[in-house]
C-alpha positions as CSV (number, residue, x, y, z in Angstrom):
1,X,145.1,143.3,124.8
2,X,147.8,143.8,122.1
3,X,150.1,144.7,125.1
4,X,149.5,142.4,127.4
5,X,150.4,139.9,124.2
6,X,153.8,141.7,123.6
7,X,154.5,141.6,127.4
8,X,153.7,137.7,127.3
9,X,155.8,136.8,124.3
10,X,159.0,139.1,125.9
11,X,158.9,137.1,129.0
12,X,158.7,133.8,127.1
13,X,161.4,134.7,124.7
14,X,163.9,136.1,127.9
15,X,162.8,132.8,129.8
16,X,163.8,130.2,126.8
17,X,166.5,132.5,126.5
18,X,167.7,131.9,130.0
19,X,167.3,128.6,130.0
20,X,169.5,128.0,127.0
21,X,172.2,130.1,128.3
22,X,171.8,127.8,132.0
23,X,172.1,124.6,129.5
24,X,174.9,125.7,127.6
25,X,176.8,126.7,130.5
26,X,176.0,123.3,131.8
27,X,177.3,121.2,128.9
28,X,180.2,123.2,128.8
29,X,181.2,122.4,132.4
30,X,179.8,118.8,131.7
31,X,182.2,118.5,129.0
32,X,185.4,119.6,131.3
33,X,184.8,116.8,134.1
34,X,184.3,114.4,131.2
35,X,188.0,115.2,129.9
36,X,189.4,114.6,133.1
37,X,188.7,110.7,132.0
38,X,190.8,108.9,129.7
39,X,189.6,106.4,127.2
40,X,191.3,103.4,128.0
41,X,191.7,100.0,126.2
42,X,193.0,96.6,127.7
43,X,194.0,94.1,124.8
44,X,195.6,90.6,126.6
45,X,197.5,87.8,124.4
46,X,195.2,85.6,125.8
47,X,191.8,85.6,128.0
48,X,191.8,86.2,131.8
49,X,190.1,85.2,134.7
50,X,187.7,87.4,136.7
51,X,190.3,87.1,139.5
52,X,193.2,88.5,137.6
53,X,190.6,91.2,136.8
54,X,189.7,91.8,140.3
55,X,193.6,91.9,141.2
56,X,193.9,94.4,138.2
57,X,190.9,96.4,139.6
58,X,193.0,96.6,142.7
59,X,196.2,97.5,141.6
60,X,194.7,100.6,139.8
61,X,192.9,101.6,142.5
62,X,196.1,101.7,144.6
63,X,198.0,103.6,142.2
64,X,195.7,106.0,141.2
65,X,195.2,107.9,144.3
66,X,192.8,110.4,144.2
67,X,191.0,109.4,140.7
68,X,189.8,105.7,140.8
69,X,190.3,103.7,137.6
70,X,188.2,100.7,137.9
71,X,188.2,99.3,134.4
72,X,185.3,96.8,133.1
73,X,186.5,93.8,131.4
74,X,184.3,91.8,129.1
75,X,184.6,88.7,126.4
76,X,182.0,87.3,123.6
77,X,181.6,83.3,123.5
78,X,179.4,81.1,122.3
79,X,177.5,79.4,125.3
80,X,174.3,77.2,125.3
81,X,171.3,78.4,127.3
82,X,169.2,76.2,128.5
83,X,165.0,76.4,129.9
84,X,163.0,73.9,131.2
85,X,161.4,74.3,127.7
86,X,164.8,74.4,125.2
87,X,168.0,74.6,124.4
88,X,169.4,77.6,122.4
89,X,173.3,78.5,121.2
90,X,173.7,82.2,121.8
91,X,176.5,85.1,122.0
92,X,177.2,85.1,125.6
93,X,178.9,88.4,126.6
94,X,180.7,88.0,129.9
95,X,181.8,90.4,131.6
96,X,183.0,91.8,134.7
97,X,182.6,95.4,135.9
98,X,179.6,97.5,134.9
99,X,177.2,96.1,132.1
100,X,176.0,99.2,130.8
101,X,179.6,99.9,129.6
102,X,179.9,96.5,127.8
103,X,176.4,96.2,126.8
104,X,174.4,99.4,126.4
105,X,171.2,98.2,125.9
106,X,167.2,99.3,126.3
107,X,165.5,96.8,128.9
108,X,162.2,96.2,127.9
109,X,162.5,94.1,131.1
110,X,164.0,94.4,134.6
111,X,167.4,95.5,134.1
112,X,171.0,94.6,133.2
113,X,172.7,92.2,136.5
114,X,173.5,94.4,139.0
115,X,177.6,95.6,139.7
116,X,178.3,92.6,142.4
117,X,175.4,89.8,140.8
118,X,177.5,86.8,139.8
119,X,173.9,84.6,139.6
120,X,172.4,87.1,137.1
121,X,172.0,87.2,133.6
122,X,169.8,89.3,131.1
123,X,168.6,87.8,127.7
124,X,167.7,89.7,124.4
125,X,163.9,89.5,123.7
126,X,165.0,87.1,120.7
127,X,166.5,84.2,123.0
128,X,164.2,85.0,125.2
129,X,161.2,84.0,122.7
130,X,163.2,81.2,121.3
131,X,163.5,79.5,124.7
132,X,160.3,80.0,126.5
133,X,157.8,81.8,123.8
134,X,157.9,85.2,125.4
135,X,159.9,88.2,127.3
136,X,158.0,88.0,130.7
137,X,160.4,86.0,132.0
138,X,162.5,88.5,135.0
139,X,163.4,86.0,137.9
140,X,162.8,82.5,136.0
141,X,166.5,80.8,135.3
142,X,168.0,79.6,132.9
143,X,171.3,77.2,132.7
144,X,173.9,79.0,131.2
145,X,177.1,76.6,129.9
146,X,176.4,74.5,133.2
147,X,175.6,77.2,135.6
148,X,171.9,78.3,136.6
149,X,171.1,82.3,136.4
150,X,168.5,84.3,137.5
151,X,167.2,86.4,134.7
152,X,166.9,90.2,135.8
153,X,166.0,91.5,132.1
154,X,165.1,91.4,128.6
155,X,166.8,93.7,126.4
156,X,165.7,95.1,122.7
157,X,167.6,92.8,120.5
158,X,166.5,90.1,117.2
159,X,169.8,88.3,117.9
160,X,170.6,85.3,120.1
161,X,172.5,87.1,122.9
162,X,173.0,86.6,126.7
163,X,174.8,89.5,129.3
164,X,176.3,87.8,132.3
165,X,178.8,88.6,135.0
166,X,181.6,86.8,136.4
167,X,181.7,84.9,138.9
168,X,184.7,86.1,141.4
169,X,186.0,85.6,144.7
170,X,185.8,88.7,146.9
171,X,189.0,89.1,148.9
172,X,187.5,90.7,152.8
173,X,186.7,93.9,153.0
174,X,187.3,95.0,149.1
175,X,184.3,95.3,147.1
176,X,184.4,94.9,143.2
177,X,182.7,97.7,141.7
């Protein structure tokens, strides 16, 4: 019995063992594809448009060659959102690209807009309860500033904040990422 014990606790210990070595060697080559991407930050004199985004996008992607760089662009304002039920001022963060970069958030929800969903939006639970008394709320919309938006989540959040793409003109045969 004692041996069988001793032989049970080896082969644990070599397997955990194995598996940390498999992990570490994972993180470490993990680590060296993550280097191969630079950090990059875009600071304008003044605002631009989603098309001189898109037309940014475009150049990079032509002058990068093999390595894409497709840069998300974003910008915090102050819009008014607006149910059937109320009207709310909230942090609007626009942006255009991939949300999860701009605003990492946990979706209680649906999910953040989608890469090319210029009619979505996502709402923190807070707005979400101050405009229409809960956070159920994924495909109801909302006007945001004058536009309507299909909400496709509800994020964690006790401030007044909104997520929503731009709204861009796609040149044929170019997809914005």
């Amino acid at each position: 019995m004692r041996v069988e014990r001793r032989i049970g606790r080896r082969l644990i210990n070599a397997v955990l063992w194995i598996a940390l070595a498999v992990f570490l060697v994972l993180g470490v080559v993990n680590l060296n594809v993550i280097r191969q991407y630079s950090q990059v930050s875009l600071r304008y004199a003044s605002p631009i448009g989603a098309a001189d985004a898109y037309q940014a996008r475009v150049y990079a992607a032509g002058q990068s060659g093999v390595s894409v760089f497709w840069p998300t662009f974003w910008n915090e304002t102050k819009v008014s959102v607006s149910s059937e039920y109320k009207t709310a001022g909230a942090t609007g963060i626009f942006f255009s690209g991939d949300a999860a970069i701009v605003w990492p958030a946990r979706y209680i929800e649906g999910n953040a807009p989608g890469v090319t969903d210029s009619s979505g939006c996502a709402l923190s639970k807070a707005l979400a309860w101050e405009l229409m008394g809960g956070d159920d709320l994924v495909g109801m919309t909302v006007d945001v500033d004058g536009e309507m938006r299909v909400i496709r989540g509800i994020f964690e959040g006790d401030d007044l904040v909104l997520s929503y793409r731009s709204a861009m003109k796609i040149s044929a045969g170019v997809l914005p990422r």
